[in-house]
KEKE-3310 file (N, C-alpha, C; in steps of 0.2 Angstrom, whole numbers, plus 5000, padded with zeros to 4 digits):
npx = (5004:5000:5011:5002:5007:5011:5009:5018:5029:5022:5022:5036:5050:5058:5073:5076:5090:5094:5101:5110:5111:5125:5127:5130:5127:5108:5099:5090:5079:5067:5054:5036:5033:5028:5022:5021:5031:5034:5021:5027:5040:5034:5028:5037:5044:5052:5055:5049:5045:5026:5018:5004:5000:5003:4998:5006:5010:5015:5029:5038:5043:5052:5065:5082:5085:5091:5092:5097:5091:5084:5073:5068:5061:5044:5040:5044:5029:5025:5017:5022:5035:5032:5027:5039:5047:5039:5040:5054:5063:5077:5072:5078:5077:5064:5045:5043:5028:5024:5030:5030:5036:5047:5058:5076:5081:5093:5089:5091:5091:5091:5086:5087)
npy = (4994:5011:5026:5038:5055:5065:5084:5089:5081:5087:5100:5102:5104:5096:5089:5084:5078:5076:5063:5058:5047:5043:5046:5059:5077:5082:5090:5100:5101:5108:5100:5097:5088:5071:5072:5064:5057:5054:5061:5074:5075:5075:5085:5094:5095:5087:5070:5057:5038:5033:5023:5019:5027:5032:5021:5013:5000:4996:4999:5007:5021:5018:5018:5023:5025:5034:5036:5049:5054:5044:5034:5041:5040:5031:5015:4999:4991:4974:4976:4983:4978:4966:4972:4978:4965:4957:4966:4966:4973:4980:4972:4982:4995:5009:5012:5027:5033:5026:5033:5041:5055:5060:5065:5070:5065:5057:5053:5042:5037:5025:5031:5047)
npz = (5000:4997:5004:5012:5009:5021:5029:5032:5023:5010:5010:5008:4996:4986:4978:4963:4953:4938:4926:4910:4900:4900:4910:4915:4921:4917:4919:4933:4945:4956:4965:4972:4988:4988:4975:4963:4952:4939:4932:4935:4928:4915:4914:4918:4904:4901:4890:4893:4895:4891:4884:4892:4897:4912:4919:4924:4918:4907:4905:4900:4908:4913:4928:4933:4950:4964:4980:4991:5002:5016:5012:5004:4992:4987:4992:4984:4975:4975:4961:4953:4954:4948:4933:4929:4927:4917:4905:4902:4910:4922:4935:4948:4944:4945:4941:4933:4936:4945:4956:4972:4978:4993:4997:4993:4976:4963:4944:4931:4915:4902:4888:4890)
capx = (5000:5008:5012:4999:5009:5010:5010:5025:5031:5020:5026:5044:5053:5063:5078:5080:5094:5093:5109:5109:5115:5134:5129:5130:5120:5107:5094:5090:5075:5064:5046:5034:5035:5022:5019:5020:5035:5029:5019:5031:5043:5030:5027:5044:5045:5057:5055:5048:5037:5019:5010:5000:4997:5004:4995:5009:5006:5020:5034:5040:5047:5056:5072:5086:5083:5096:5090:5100:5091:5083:5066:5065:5055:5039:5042:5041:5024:5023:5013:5027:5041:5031:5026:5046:5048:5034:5040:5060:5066:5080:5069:5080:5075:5058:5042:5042:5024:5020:5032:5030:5045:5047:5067:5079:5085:5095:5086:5094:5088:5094:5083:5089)
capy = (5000:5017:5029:5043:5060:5072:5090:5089:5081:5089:5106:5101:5105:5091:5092:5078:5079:5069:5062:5054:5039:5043:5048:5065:5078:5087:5095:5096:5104:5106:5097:5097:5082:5067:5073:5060:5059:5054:5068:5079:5075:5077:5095:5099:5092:5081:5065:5051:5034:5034:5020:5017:5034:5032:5018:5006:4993:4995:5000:5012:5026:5014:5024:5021:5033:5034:5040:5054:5052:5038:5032:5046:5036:5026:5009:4997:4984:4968:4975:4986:4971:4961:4975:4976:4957:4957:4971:4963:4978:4979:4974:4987:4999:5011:5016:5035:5034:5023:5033:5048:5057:5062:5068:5070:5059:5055:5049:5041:5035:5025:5035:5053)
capz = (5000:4994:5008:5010:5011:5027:5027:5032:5016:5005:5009:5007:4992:4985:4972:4958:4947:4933:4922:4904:4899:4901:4918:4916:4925:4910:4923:4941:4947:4962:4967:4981:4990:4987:4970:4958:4948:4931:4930:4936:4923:4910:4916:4915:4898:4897:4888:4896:4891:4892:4884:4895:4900:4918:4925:4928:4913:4901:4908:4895:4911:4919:4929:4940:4954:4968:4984:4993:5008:5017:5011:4999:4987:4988:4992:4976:4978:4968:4955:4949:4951:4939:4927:4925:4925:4909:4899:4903:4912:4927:4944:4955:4941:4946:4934:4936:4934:4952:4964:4974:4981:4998:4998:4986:4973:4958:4943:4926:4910:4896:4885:4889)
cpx = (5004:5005:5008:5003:5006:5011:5015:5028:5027:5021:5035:5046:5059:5066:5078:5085:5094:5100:5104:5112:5122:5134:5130:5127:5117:5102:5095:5084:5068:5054:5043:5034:5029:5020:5022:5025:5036:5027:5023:5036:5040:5031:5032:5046:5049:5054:5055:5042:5030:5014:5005:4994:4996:5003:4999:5010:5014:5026:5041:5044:5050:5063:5076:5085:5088:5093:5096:5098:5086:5076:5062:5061:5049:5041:5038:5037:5029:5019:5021:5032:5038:5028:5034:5048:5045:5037:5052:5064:5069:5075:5073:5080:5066:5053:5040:5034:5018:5027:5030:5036:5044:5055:5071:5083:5088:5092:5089:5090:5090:5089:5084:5097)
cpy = (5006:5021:5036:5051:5063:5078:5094:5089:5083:5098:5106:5103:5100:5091:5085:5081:5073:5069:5057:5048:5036:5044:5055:5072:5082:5090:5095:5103:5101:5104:5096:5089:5078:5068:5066:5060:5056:5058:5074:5080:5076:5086:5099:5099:5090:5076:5060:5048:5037:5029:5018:5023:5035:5028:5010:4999:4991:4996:5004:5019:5022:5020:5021:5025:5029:5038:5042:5054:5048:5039:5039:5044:5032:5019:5005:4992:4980:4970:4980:4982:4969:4967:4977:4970:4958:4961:4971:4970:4978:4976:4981:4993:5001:5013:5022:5035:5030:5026:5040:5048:5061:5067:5068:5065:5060:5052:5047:5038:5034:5029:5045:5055)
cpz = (5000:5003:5007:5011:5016:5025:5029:5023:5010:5003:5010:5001:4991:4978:4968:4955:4943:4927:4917:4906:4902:4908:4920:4917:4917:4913:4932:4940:4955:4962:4974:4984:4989:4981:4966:4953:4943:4928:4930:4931:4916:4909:4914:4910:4894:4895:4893:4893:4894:4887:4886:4901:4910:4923:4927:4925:4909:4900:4905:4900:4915:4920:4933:4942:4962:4974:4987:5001:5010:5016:5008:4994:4991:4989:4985:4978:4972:4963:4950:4947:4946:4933:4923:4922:4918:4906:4901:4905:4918:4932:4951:4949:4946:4940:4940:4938:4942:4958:4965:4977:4988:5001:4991:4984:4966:4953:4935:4922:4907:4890:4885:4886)
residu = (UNK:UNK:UNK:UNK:UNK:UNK:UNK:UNK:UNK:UNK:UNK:UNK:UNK:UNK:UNK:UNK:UNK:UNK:UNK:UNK:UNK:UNK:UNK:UNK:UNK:UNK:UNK:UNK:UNK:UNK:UNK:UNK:UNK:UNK:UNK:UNK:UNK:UNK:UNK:UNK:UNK:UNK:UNK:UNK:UNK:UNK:UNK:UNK:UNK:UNK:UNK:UNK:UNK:UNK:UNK:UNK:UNK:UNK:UNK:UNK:UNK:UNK:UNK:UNK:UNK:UNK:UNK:UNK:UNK:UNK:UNK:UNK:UNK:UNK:UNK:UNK:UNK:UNK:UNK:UNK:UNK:UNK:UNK:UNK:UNK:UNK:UNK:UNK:UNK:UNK:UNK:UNK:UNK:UNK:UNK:UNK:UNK:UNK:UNK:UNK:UNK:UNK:UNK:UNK:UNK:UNK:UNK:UNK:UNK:UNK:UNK:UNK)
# end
């Protein structure tokens, strides 16, 4: 069961920075905490999957995401493990698309 945000963390302000492929950083920018970070990457208008149009299926924004500090991300269910498993993508990989962010984190992509 996902973690309901506090108002604590929801008026937090949380920093991602995001690296390409080689690793190297090509943004960083700030979010409120609990927001969805799927959506939040759209908005900025970076490039990220979406056939499925966010709901978890297809596994097209999968990311490495590095937390910075502890339990900055949502924990990953079983429904996420196996939509990676099915669509042959890392397991310690995340889909942008089922975490919220509660801290700051690092987040990579072989597609950027």
């Amino acid at each position: 069961m996902e973690k309901i945000p506090t108002k604590e963390t929801l008026a937090k302000l949380i920093t991602v920075t995001v690296l390409n492929k080689a690793g190297n950083k090509i943004d960083e920018f700030q979010m409120r905490g609990g927001t969805n970070l799927w959506v939040f990457i759209r908005k900025r208008g970076l490039p990220i999957g979406s056939a499925c149009s966010g709901v978890g299926v297809c596994g097209a924004c999968h990311l490495k995401v590095t937390e910075i500090t502890p339990q900055s991300i949502s924990i990953q269910n079983e429904f996420e493990k196996e939509t990676l498993i099915k669509n042959q993508k890392p397991t310690d990989e995340r889909l942008a698309c089922l975490c919220r962010i509660s801290g700051d984190i690092i987040i990579q992509a072989d597609y950027w």
